[in-house]
C-alpha positions as CSV (number, residue, x, y, z in Angstrom):
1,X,-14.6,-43.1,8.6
2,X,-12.4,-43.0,5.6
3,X,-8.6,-41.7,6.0
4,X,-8.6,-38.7,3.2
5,X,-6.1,-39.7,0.8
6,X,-2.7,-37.7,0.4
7,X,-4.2,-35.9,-2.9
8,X,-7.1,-34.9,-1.0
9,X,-4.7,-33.8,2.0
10,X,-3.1,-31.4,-0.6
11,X,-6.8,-29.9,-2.0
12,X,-7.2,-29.3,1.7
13,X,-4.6,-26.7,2.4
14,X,-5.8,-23.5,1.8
15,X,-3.4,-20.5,0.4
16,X,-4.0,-17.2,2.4
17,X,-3.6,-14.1,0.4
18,X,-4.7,-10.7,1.3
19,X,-6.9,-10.2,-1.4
20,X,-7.1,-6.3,-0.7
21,X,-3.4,-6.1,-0.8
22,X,-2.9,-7.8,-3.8
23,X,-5.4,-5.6,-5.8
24,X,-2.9,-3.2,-4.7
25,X,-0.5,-4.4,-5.8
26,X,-0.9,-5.2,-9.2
27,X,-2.8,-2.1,-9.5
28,X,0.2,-0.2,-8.7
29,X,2.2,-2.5,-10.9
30,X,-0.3,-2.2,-13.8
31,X,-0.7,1.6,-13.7
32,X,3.0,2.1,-13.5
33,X,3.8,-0.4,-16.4
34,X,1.4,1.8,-18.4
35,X,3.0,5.5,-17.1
36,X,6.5,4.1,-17.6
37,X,5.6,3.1,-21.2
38,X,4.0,6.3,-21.9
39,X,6.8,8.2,-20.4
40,X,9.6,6.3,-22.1
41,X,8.5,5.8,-26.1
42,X,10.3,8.8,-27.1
43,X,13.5,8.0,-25.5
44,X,13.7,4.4,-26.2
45,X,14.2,5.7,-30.5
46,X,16.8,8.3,-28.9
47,X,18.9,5.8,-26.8
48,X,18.0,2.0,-28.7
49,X,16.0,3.4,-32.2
50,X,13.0,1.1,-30.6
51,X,10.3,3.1,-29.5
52,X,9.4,-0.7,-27.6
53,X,12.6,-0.8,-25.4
54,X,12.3,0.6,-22.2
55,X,8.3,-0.8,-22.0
56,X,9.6,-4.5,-23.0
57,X,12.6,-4.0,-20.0
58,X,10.4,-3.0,-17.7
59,X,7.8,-5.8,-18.1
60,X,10.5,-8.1,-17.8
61,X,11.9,-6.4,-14.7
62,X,8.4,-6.9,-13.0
63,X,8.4,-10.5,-14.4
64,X,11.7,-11.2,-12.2
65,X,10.3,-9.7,-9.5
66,X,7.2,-11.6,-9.6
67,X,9.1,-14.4,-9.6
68,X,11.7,-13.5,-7.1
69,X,8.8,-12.7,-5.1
70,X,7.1,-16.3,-5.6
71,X,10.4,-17.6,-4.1
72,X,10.6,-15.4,-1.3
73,X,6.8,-16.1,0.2
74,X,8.3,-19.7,0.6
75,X,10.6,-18.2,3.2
76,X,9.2,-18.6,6.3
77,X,9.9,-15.7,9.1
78,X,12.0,-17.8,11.2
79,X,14.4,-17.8,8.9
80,X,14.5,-14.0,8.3
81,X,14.6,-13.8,12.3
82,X,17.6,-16.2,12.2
83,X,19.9,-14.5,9.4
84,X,18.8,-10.9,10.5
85,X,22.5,-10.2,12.0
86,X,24.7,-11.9,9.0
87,X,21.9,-10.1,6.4
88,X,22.9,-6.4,7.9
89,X,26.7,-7.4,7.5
90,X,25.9,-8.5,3.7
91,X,24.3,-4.9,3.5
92,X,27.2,-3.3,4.9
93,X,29.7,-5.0,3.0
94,X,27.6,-3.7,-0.5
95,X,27.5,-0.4,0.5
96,X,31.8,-0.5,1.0
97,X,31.8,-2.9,-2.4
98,X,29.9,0.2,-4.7
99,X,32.7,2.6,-3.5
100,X,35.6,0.7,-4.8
101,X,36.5,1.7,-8.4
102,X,35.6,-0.5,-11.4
103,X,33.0,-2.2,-8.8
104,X,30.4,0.7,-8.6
105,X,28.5,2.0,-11.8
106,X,28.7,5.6,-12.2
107,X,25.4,7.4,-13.2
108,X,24.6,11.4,-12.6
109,X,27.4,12.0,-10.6
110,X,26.5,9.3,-7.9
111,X,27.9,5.9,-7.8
112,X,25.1,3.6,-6.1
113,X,24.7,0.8,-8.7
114,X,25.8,-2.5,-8.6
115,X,25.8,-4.5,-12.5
116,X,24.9,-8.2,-11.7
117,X,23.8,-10.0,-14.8
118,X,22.9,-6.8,-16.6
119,X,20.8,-5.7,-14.0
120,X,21.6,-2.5,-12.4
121,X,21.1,-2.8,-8.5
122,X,20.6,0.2,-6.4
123,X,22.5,-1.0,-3.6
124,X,20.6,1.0,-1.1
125,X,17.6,-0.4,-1.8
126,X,18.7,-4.1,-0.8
127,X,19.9,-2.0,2.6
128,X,16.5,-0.7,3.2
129,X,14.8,-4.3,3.1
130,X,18.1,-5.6,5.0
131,X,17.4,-2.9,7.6
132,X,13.6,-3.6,8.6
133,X,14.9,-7.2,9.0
134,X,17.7,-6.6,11.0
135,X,15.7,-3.7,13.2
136,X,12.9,-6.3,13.4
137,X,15.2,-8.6,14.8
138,X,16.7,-6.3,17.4
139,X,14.0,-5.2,18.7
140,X,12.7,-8.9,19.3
141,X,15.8,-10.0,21.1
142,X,16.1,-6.8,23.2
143,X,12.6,-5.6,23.4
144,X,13.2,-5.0,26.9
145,X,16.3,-3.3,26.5
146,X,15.5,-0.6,24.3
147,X,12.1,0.3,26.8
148,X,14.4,0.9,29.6
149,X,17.6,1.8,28.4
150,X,19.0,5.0,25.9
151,X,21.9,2.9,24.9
152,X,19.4,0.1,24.0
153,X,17.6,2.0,21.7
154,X,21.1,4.1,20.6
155,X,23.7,0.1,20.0
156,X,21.6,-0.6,16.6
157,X,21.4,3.4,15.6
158,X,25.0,3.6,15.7
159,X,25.5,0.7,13.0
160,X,22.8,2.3,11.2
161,X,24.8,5.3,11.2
162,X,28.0,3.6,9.7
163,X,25.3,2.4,6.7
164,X,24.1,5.9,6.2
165,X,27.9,7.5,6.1
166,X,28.5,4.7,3.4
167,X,25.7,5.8,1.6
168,X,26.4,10.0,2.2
169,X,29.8,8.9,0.6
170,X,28.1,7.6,-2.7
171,X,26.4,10.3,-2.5
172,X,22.6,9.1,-1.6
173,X,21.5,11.8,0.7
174,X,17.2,10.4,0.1
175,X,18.7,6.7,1.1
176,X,20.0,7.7,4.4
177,X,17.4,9.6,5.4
178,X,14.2,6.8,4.6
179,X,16.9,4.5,6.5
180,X,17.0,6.7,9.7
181,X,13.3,7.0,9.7
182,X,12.6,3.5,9.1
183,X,15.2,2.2,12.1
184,X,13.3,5.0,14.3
185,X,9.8,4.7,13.5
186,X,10.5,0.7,13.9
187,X,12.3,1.1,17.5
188,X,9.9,3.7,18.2
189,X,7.0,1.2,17.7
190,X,9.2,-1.7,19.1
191,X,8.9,0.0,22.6
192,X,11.3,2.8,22.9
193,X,10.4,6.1,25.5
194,X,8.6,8.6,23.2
195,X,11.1,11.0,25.2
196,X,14.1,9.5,24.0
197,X,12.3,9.0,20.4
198,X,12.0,13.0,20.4
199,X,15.3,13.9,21.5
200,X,17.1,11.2,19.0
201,X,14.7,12.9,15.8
202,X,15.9,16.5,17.2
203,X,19.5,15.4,16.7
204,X,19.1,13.6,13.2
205,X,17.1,16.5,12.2
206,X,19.8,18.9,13.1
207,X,22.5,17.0,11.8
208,X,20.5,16.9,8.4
209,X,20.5,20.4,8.6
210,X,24.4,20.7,8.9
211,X,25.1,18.2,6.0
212,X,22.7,20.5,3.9
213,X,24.5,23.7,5.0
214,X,28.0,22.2,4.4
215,X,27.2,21.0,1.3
216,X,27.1,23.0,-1.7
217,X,24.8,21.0,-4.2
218,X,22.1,20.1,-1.0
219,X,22.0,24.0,-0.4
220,X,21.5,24.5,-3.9
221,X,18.2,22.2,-4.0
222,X,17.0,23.8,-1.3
223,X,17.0,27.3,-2.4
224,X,15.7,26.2,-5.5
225,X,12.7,24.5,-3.9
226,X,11.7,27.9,-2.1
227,X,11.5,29.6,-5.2
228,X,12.2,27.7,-8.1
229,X,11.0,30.0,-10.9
230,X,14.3,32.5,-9.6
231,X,16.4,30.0,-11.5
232,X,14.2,28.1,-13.6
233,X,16.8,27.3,-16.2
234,X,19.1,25.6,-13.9
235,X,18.9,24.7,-10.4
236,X,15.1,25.5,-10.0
237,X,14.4,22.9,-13.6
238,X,13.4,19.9,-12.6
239,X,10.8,21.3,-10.2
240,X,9.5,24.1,-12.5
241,X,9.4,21.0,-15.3
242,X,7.2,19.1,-12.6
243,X,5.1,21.6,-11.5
244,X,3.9,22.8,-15.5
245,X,3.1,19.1,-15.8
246,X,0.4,19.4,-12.9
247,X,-0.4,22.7,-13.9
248,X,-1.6,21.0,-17.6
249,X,-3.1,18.1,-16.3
250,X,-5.8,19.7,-14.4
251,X,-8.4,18.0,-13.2
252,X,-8.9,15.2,-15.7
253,X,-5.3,15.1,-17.6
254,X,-4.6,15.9,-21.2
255,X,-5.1,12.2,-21.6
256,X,-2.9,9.3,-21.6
257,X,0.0,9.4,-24.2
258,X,-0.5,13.1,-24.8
259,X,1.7,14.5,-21.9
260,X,4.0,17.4,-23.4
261,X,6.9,17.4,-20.4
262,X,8.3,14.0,-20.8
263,X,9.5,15.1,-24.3
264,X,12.8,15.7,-22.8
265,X,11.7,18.7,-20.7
266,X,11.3,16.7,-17.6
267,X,14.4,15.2,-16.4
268,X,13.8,11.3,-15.7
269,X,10.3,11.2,-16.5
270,X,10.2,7.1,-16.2
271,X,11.9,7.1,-12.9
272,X,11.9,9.9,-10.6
273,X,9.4,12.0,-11.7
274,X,6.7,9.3,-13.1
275,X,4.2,11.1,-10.7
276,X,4.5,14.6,-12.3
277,X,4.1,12.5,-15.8
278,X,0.8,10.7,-14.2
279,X,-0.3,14.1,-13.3
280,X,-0.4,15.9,-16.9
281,X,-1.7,13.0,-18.5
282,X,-4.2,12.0,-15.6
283,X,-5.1,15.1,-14.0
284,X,-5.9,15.1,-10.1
285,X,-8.5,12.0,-11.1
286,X,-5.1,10.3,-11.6
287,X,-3.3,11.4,-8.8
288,X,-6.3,10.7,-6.4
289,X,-6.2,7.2,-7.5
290,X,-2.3,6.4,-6.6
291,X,-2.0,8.3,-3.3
292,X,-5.3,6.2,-2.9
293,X,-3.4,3.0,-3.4
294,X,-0.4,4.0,-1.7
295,X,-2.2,4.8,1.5
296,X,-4.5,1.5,0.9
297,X,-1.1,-0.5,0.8
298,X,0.5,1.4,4.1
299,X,-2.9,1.1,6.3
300,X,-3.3,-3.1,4.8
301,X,0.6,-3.5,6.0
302,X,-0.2,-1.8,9.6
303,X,-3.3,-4.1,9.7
304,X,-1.1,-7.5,9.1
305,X,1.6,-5.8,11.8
306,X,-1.4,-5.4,14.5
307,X,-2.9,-9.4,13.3
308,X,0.5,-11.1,13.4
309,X,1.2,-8.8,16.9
310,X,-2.0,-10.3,18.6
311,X,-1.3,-13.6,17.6
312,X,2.1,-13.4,19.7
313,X,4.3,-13.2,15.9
314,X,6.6,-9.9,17.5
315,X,9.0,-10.5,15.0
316,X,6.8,-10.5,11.9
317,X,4.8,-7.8,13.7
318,X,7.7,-5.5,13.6
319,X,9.0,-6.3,9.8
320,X,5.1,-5.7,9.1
321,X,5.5,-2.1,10.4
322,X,8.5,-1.7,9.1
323,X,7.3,-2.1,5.3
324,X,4.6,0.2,5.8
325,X,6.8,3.0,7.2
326,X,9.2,2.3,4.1
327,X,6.8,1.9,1.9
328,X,4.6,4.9,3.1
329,X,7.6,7.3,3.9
330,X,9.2,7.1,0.4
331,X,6.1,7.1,-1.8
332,X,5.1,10.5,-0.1
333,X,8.8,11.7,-0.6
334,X,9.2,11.0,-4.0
335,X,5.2,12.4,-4.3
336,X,6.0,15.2,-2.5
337,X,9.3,16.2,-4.6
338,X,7.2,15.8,-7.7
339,X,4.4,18.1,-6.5
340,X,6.9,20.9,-5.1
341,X,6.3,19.8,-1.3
342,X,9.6,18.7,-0.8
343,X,13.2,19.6,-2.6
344,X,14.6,17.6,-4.9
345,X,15.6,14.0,-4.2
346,X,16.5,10.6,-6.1
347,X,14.0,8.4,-4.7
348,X,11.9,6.0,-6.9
349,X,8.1,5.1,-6.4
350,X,7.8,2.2,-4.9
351,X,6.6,-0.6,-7.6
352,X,5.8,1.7,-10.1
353,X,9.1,4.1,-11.3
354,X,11.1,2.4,-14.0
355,X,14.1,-0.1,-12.8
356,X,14.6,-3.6,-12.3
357,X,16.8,-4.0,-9.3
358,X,14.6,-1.5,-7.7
359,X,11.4,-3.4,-9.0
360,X,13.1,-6.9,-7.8
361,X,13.4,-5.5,-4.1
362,X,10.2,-4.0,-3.9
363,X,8.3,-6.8,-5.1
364,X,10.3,-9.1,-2.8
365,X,10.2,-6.6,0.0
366,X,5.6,-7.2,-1.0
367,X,6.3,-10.8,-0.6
368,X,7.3,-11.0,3.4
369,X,4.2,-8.9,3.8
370,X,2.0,-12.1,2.4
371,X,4.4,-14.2,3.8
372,X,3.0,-13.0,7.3
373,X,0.0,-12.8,6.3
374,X,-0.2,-16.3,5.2
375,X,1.7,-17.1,8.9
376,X,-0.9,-15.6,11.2
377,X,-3.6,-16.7,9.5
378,X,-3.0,-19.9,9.1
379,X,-2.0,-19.9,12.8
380,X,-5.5,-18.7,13.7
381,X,-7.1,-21.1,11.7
382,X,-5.0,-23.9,13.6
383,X,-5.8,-23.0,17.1
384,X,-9.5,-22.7,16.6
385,X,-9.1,-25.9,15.1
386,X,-7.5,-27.2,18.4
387,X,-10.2,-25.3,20.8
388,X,-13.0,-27.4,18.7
389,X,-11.1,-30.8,19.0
């Protein structure tokens, strides 16, 4: 028999791609493009007098992420495993970096940007994807540990906790608080006591409860999300501006471009509040459709997780789960803010909200996901080919 030739080698080696997951996520992509370009005409002639600049900056952020996410899916998970530790020190020493003066870029009050190449990076969001990594990792090495032992599952919490002080000092109350639940959720899937899982969310949950009592501004939003029509004018604004947008967009929407609220009644229509924009100029059709693909996304990521944790891959098992809680977790605060469920809080939709270091990490945070895809399948694929031979 003829030896097949190193071109024919090359045609031979398949590419595994989720094919569900990636009609996610370009639908999410797609659709957002569209909302943040419909959301943002207007005030790209007020800030730029170019009704095309925030739509041509956001197809370039997703651009770079594509790309940054081409170059991350040749990563393979070893070397995530490997550089899990010296990654969560990287994180750390961001977070520290954005509080020193002239370093940090100042927006609303809060000072949680980085400006690298004229990109704005939220550096909590590098911390979130630094934290599935490192949590992944822990809970690899000390699997056994953190079953048996409170301190095992309490040693990686407690540097979480210095992240999440860092980030309470910016202030990013939202970041802290998806980083918590992430690191829990992961050791809590990793093998930790459901017993000690309970008593550790009792005491986060009352110790969010203090920070909002002590703080002035967090009490405010509260109050203002029990009844936000009592101060509609001022704290109660940006959820009374939300809620009128569902209110219009009724069933089917008043149709795409012909949303009334994102002409500067609703505060950060391209960012934070997208949704409520999707919502008036989609209707519930709209909003059926991306809670839809968010779920889709969360359920295909826990899928991958439970493949990669039958084929013996614990490591990419864990950072599987830990994108879907992420993921999952944020999309249904930042949907759940916009809709009135929850009180105000800075958090972006996930591959969709204008922003390119945001867009950058999400789309890079996508690309591990296919990565272990592309890991335990082909893994599969070789041991049935060594059963037949």
């Amino acid at each position: 028999m003829l030896k097949p030739r190193p071109a024919q080698q090359r045609q031979q080696k398949k590419l595994y791609v989720d094919q569900t997951l990636l009609l996610v996520c370009f639908s999410l992509l797609g659709i957002g493009f569209i909302m943040v370009t419909s959301a943002s005409l207007h005030l790209g002639v007020k800030m730029a007098n170019d009704v095309s600049h925030y739509p041509f900056k956001q197809l370039a952020h997703i651009i770079i992420g594509l790309l940054f996410a081409a170059c991350v899916t040749q990563i393979p998970m070893k070397s995530w495993e490997e550089k899990g530790q010296k990654l969560f020190i990287i994180g750390l020493a961001l977070l520290l970096i954005v509080l020193i003066p002239g370093f940090g870029v100042k927006v609303n009050g809060s000072i949680r940007w980085l400006s690298i190449f004229g990109f704005r990076i939220q550096v909590s969001e590098v911390v979130k994807f630094i934290s599935v990594i490192y949590i992944a990792g822990y809970a690899t090495r000390h699997g056994e540990h953190v079953r048996r032992s409170a301190y095992g599952l309490l040693k990686p919490l407690m540097l979480f906790s210095v992240a999440c002080v860092l980030l309470l000092m910016e202030p990013d109350f939202g970041s802290a608080v998806v980083i918590l639940i992430i690191a829990m959720g992961m050791m809590f899937l990793g093998g930790a006591r459901l017993s000690q899982f309970v008593v550790l969310l009792s005491l986060v949950a009352a110790l969010a409860v203090m920070l909002v009592y002590i703080s002035p501004y967090r009490m405010a939003r509260v109050l203002s999300f029990t009844d936000p029509w009592a101060d509609a004018k001022n704290t109660g604004f940006q959820l009374t501006q939300a809620l009128i947008s569902f209110g219009r967009g009724g069933f089917s929407g008043v149709g795409l471009g012909n949303g009334i609220q994102k002409l500067f009644y609703l505060p950060e229509a391209h960012t934070d509040f997208l949704f409520s924009v999707l919502g008036e100029e989609l209707g519930l059709i709209g909003v059926v459709v991306i809670i839809g693909l968010f779920a889709m996304l969360v359920l295909r990521a826990f899928a991958i997780g439970e493949m990669a944790e039958k084929s013996g891959h614990r490591f990419s098992a864990l950072v599987a789960y830990g994108l879907a809680i992420w993921f999952g977790f944020q999309s249904f605060v930042n949907m759940g803010v916009n809709m009135g469920m929850l009180p105000t809080k800075g958090l972006t939709l996930p591959l969709m909200s204008y922003g390119g270091g945001s867009m950058i990490v999400m789309c890079s945070a996508m690309a591990v996901l296919f990565r272990i895809y592309y890991e335990v399948t082909e893994h599969g694929k070789n041991n049935v080919k060594d059963k037949r031979s």
